[in-house]
TORMAR-265960 format. One line per field, with one value per residue (C-alpha): residue number from 1; residue in three letters; chain; x, y, z. Coordinates in pm, whole numbers, plus 50000, padded with zeros to 5 digits. Layout:
BEGIN
seq = (NUM|...) $
type = (Ala|...) $
mol = (A|...) $
x = (X|...) $
y = (Y|...) $
z = (Z|...) $
end
This chain:
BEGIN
seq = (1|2|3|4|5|6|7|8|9|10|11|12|13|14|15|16|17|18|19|20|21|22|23|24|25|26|27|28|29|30|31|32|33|34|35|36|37|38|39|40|41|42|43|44|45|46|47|48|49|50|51|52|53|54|55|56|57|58|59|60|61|62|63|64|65|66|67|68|69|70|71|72|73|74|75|76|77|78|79|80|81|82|83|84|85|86|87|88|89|90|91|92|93|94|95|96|97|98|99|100|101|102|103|104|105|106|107|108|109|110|111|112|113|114|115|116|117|118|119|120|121|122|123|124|125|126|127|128) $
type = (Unk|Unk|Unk|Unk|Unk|Unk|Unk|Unk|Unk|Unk|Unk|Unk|Unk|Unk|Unk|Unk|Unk|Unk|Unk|Unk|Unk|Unk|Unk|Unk|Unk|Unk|Unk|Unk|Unk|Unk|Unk|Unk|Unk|Unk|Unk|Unk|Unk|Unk|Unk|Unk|Unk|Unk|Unk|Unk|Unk|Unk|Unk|Unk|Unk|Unk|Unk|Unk|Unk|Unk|Unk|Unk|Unk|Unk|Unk|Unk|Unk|Unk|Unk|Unk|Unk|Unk|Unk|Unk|Unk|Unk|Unk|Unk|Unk|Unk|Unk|Unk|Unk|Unk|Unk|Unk|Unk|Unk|Unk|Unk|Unk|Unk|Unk|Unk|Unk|Unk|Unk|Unk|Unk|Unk|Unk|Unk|Unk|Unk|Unk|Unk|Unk|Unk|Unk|Unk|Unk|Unk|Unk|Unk|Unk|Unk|Unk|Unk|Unk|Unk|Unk|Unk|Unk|Unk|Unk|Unk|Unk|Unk|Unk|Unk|Unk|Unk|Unk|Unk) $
mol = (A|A|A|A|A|A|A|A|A|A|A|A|A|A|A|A|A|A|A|A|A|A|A|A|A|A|A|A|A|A|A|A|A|A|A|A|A|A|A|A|A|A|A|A|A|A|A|A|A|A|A|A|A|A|A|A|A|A|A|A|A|A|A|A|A|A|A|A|A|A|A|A|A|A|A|A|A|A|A|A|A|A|A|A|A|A|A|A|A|A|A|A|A|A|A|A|A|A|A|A|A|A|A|A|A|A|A|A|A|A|A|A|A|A|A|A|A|A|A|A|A|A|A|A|A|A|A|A) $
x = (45972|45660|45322|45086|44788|44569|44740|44752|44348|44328|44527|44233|43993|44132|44149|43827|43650|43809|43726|43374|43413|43554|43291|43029|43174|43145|43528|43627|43873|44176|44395|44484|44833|44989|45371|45707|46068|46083|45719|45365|45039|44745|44469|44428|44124|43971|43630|43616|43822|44058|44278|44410|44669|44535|44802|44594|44711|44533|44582|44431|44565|44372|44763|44823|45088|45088|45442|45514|45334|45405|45755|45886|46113|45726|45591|45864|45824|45476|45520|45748|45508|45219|45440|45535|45144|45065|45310|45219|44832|44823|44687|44447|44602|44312|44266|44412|44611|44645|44795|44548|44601|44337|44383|44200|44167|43971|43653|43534|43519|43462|43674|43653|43761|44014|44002|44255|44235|44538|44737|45087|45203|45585|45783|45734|46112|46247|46030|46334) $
y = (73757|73946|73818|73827|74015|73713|73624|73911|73923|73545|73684|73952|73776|73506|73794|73949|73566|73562|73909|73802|73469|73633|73918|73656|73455|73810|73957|74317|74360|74625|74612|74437|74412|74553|74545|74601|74560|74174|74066|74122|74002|73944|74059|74124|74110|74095|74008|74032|73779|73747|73895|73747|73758|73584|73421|73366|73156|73121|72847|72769|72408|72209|72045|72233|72172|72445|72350|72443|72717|72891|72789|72828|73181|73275|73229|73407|73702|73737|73652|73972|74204|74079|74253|74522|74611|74559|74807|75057|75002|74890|74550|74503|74209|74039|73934|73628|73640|73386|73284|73117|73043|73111|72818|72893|72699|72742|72489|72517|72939|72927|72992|72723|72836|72595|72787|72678|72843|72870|72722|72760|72918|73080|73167|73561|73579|73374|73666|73938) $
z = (27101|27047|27082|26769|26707|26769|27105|27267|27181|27321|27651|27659|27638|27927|28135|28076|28144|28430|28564|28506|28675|29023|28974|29005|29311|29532|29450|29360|29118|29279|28955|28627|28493|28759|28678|28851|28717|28658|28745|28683|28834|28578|28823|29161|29287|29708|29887|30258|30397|30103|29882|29560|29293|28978|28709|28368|28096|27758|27537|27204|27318|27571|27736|28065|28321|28534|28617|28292|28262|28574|28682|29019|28859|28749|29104|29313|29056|29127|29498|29504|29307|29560|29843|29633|29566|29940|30065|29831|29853|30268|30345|30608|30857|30881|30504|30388|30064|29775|29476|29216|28850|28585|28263|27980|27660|27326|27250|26955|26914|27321|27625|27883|28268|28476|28767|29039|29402|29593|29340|29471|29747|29836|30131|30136|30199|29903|29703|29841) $
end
C-alpha cells in the first residue's frame, strides 16, 4: 500500500527532527535512507566513540509499542543493512555501534521526540 501525501510529509519531518536532535548532542550524520534489497536504515549517523543506525517512526497517534512498531523481522533487516553499510563504507574497530529508535508523535501542530538509545540489539549472525 502506498503512503499518502500527508504521511510521507509526517515521515519527513520525523526524520528531519531527529537529524536536528543528534546534530545537537555532537553526532555527524553519514547517510539517510540508506537502502538494500529487503531493508533500510532511516539515518545513520557517528560521533567519536559511536556509530549509530537510527529507526524513526512518526505517528499522528501518541500509542507506541515499539514491539509493534519495529518487530523482530524489522530489526534483523536493519541489523543486516548495518553490516552491509560497514563493509562498503569501512568501520573503524574502535567505535561502538548501536541500534536506537526515534518515536515521534504529533501535539497539537508539533512534533514531540521519544528518543530511545540502544533500543534493541541483534546477534550480527542471525542478520546473514
Amino acid at each position: 500500500m502506498a503512503k499518502t501525501k500527508q504521511a510521507g510529509h509526517l515521515g519527513l519531518a520525523g526524520e528531519k527532527t531527529t537529524i536536528e536532535h543528534l546534530l545537537q548532542n555532537g553526532f555527524t550524520v553519514l547517510a539517510k535512507n540508506f537502502r538494500i534489497p529487503g531493508g533500510e536504515i532511516d539515518i545513520i549517523a557517528e560521533d567519536k566513540q559511536t556509530r549509530i543506525f537510527v529507526e524513526v517512526k512518526t505517528r499522528q497517534k501518541k500509542y507506541f509499542n515499539t514491539s509493534e512498531v519495529i518487530t523482530q523481522k524489522k530489526q534483523r533487516l536493519i541489523a543486516r543493512a548495518a553490516l552491509i553499510f560497514n563493509s562498503r563504507f569501512g568501520w573503524p574497530r574502535e567505535k561502538n555501534s548501536r541500534f536506537d529508535v526515534a518515536l515521534l508523535e504529533t501535539q497539537k501542530d508539533e512534533l514531540i521526540l521519544h528518543y530511545i538509545p540502544n533500543a534493541f540489539s541483534i546477534p550480527m549472525e542471525s542478520c546473514i
